[in-house]
Z-matrix of the N, CA and C atoms (Angstrom, degrees):
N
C 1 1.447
C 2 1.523 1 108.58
N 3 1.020 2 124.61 1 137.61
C 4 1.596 3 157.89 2 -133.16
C 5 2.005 4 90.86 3 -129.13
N 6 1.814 5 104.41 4 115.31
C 7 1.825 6 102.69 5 149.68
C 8 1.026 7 94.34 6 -111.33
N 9 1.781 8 112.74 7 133.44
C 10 1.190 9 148.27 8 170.60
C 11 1.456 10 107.10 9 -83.40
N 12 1.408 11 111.21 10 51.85
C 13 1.676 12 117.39 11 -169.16
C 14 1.805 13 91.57 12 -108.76
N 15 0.884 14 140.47 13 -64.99
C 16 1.768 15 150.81 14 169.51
C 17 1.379 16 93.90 15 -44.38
N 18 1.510 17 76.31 16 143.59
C 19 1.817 18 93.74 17 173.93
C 20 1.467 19 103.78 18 -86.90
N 21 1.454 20 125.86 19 -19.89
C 22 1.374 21 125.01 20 178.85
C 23 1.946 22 113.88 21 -74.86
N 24 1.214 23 98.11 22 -55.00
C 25 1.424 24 105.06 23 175.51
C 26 2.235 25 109.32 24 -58.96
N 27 1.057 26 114.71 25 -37.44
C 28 1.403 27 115.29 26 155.15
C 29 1.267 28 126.06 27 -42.88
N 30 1.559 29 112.03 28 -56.02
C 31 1.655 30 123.29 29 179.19
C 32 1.647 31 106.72 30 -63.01
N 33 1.250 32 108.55 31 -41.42
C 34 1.472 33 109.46 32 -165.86
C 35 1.642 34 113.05 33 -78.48
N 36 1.429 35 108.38 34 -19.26
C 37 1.235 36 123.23 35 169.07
C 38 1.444 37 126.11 36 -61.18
N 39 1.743 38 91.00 37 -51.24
C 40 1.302 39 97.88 38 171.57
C 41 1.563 40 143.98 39 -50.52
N 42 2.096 41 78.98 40 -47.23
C 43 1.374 42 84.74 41 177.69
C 44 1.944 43 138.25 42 -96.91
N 45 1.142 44 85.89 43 20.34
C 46 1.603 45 116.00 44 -175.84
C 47 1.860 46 104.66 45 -75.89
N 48 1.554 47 120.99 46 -37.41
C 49 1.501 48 129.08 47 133.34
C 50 1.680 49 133.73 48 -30.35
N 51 0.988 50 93.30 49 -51.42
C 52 1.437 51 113.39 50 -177.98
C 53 1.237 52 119.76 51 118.17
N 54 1.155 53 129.64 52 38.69
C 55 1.693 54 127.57 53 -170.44
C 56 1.282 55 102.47 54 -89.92
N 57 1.309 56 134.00 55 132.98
C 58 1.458 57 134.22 56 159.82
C 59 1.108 58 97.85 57 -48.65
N 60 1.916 59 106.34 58 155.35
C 61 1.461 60 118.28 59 177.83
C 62 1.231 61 128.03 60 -90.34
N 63 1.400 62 133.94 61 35.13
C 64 1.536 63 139.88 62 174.65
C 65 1.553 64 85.14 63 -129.39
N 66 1.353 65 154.39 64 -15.42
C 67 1.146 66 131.29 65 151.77
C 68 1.858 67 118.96 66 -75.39
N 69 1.011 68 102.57 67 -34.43
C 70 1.733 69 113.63 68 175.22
C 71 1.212 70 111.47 69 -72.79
N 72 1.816 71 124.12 70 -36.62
C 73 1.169 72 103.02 71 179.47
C 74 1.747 73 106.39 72 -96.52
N 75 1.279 74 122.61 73 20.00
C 76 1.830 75 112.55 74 161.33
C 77 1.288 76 112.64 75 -99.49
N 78 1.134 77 125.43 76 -21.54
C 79 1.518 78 146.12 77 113.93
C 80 1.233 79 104.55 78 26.97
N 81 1.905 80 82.03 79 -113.02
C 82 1.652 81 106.48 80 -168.55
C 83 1.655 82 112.40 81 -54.03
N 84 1.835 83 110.18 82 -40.71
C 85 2.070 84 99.38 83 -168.32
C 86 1.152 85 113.11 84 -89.03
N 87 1.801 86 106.08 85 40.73
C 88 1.861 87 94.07 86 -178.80
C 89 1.531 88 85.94 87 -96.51
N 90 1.603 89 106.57 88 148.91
C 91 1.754 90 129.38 89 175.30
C 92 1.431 91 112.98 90 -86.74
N 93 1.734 92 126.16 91 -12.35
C 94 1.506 93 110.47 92 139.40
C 95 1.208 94 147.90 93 -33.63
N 96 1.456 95 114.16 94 140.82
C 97 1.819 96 99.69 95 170.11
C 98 1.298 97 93.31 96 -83.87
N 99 1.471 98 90.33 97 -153.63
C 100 1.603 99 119.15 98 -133.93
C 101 1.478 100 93.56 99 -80.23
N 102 1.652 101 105.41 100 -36.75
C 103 1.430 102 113.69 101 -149.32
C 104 1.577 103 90.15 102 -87.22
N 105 1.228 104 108.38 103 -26.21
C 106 1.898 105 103.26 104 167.79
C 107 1.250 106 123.81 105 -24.74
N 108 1.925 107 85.98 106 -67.34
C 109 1.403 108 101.52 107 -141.84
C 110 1.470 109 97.84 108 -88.99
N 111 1.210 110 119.62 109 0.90
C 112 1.572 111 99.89 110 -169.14
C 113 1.100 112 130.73 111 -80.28
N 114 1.682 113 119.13 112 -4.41
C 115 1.184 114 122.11 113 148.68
C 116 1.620 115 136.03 114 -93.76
N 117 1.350 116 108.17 115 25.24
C 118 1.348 117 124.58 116 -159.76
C 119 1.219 118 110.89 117 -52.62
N 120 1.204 119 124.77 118 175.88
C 121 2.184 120 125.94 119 151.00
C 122 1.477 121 90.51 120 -84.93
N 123 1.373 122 130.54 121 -21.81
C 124 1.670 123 92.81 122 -158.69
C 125 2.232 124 83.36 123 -97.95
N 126 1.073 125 134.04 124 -28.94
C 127 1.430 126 144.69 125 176.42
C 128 1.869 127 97.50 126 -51.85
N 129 1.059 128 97.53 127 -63.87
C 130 1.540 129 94.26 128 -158.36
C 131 1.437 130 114.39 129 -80.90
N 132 1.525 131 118.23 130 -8.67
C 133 1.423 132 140.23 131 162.16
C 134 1.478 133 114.30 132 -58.84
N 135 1.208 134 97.73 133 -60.00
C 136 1.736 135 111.12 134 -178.51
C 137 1.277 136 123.66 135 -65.37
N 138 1.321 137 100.21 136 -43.25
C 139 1.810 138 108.20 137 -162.02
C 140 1.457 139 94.20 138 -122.63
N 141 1.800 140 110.66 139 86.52
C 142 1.562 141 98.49 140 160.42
C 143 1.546 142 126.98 141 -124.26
N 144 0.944 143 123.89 142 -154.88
C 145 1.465 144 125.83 143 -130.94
C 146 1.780 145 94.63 144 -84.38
N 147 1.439 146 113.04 145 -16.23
C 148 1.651 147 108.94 146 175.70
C 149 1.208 148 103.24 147 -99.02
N 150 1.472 149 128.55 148 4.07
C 151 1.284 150 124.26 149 -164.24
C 152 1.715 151 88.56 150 -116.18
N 153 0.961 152 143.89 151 3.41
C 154 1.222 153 164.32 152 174.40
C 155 1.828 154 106.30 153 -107.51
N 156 1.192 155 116.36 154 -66.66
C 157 1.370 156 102.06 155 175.64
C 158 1.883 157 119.50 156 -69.28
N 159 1.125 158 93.23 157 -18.78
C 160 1.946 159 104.04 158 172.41
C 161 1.357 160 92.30 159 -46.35
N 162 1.499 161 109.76 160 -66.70
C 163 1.716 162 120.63 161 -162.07
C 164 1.447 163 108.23 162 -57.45
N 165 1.518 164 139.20 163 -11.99
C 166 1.028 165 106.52 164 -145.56
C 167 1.852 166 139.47 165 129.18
N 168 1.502 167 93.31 166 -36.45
C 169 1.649 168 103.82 167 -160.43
C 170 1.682 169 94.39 168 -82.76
N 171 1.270 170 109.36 169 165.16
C 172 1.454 171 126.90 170 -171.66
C 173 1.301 172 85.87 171 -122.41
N 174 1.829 173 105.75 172 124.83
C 175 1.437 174 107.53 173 167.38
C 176 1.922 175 106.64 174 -98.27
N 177 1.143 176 78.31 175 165.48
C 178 2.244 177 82.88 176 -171.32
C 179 1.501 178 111.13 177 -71.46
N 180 1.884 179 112.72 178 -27.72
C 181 1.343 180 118.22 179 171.55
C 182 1.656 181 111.84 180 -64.80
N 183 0.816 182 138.09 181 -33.86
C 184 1.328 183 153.30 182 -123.80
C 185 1.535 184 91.07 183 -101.50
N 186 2.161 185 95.21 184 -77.36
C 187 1.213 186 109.96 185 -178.87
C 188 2.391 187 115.18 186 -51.44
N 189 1.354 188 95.20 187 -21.74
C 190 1.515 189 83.60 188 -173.55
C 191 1.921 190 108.19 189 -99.65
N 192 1.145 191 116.72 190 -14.22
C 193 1.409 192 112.67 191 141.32
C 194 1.572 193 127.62 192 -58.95
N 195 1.263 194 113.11 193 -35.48
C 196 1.689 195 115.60 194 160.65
C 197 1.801 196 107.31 195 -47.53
N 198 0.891 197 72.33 196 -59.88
C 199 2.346 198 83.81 197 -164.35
C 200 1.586 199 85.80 198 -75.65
N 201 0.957 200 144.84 199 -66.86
C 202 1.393 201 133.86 200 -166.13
C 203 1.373 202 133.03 201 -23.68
N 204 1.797 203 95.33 202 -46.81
C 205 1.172 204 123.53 203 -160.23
C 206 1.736 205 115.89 204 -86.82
């Protein structure tokens, strides 16, 4: 497990996804917290919801149409 406290460990995070590095690094040197940025243009630009299921993530809609059904 990864703190996303460094602007270096941020960048490297980022770009381990694949984000080009002028989106990762406006990214990583913003002086917001967490709770800032999480609705950002440059947050919600980068990291979206197929780029999230690419990786892996289980969305809660998804999973409760599974069991629903």
């Amino acid at each position: 497990m990864y703190i996303w406290k460094r602007v270096r460990t941020r960048y490297a995070m980022l770009r381990m996804p694949g984000l080009d590095h002028n989106k990762a690094f406006m990214f990583a040197c913003t002086r917001k917290g967490y709770w800032r940025i999480a609705n950002s243009h440059i947050f919600t630009t980068t990291i979206t919801n197929a780029r999230l299921k690419q990786a892996g993530y289980t969305f809660f809609s998804d999973y409760y149409k599974a069991v629903a059904a």
